[in-house]
C-alpha positions as CSV (number, residue, x, y, z in Angstrom):
1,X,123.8,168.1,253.3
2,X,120.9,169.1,250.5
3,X,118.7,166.1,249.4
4,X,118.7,165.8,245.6
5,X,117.5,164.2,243.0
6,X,117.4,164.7,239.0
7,X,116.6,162.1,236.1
8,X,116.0,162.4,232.3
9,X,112.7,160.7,230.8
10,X,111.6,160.2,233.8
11,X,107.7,159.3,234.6
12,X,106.1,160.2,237.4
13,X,105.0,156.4,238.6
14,X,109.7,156.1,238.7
15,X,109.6,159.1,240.8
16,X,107.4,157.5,243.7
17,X,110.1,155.3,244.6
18,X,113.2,157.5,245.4
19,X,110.5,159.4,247.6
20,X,109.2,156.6,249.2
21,X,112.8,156.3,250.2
22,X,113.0,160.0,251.4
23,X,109.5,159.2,253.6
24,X,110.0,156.5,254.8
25,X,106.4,155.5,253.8
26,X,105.1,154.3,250.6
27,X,104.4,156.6,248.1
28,X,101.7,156.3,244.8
29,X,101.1,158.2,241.8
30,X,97.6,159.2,241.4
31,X,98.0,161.7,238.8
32,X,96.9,160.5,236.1
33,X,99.7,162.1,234.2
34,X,101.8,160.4,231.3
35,X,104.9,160.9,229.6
36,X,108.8,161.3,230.5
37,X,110.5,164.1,232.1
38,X,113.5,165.6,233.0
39,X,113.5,166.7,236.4
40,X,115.6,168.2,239.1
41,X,114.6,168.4,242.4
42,X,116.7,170.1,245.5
43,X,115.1,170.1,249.0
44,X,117.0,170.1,252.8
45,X,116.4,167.1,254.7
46,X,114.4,166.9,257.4
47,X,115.9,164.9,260.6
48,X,111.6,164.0,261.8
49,X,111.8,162.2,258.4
50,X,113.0,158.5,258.0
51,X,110.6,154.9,259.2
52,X,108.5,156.1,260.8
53,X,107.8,159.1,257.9
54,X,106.7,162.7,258.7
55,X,106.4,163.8,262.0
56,X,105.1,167.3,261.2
57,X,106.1,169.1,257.4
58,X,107.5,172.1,259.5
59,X,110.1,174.1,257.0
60,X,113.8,172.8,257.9
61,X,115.7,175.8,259.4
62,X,117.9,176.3,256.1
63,X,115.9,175.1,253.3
64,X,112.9,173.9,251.6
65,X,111.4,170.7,252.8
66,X,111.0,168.1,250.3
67,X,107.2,168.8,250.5
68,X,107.7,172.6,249.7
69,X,110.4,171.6,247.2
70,X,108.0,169.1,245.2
71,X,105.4,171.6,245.4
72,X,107.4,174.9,244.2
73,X,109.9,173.0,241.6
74,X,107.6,170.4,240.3
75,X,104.4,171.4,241.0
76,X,103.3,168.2,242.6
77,X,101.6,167.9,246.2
78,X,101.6,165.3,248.6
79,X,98.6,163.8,250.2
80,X,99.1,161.6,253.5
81,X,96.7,159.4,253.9
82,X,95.1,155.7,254.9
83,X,95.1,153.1,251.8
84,X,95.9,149.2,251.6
85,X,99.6,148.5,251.5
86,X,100.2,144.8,249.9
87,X,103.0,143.1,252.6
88,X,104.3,139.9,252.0
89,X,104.9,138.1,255.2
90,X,107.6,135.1,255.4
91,X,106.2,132.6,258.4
92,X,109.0,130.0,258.0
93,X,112.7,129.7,256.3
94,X,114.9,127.0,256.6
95,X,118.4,126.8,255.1
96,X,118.6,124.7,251.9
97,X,119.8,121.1,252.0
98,X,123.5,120.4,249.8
99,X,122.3,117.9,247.1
C-alpha cells in the first residue's frame, strides 16, 4: 500500500501535521516560507516507521521513502533533531459528580 497525501492551498505549517503522523515524532516548520499550495505527495511506507519514528531512512525495497519523496517531489528536507516538545501531563481525574 503507497502512502499518499495531496491538498489544495495548503501551507506548509498544515503539512507538519499529517507527517508527524507518518513519523511518529513531532514535526516543525522552520522554513520560513509563506503562502498556499497544492501538493501531491506519493512515498512507500516504511514498516521501521511509526512511535518510536525512524529507525534508519534506508530506501523501502519498492519505492521512495517518505524522506526521498519530500525531498524529490517537494523539495523539502527533513532534519532530525533535539528541541523542547511542550507535553501536558494529567496527574489526577476523577469522574464527574450527577448534579
Amino acid at each position: 500500500m503507497r502512502g499518499h497525501l495531496g491538498g489544495r492551498k495548503v501551507t506548509l505549517r498544515n503539512l507538519t501535521s499529517p507527517l508527524a503522523a507518518q513519523l511518529g515524532r513531532p514535526v516543525l516548520d522552520e522554513t520560513g516560507v509563506q503562502g498556499k499550495f497544492d501538493l501531491t505527495l506519493d512515498w512507500t511506507p516504511d514498516a521501521n516507521l511509526g512511535a518510536q519514528g525512524d529507525k534508519g531512512q534506508a530506501e523501502p525495497a519498492d519505492g521512495a521513502s517518505i524522506f526521498t519523496a519530500l525531498r524529490e517531489q517537494l523539495g523539502l528536507k527533513l532534519e532530525s533533531r533535539k528541541a523542547p516538545v511542550e507535553l501536558l501531563i494529567v496527574d489526577y481525574a476523577e469522574m464527574p459528580s450527577p448534579n
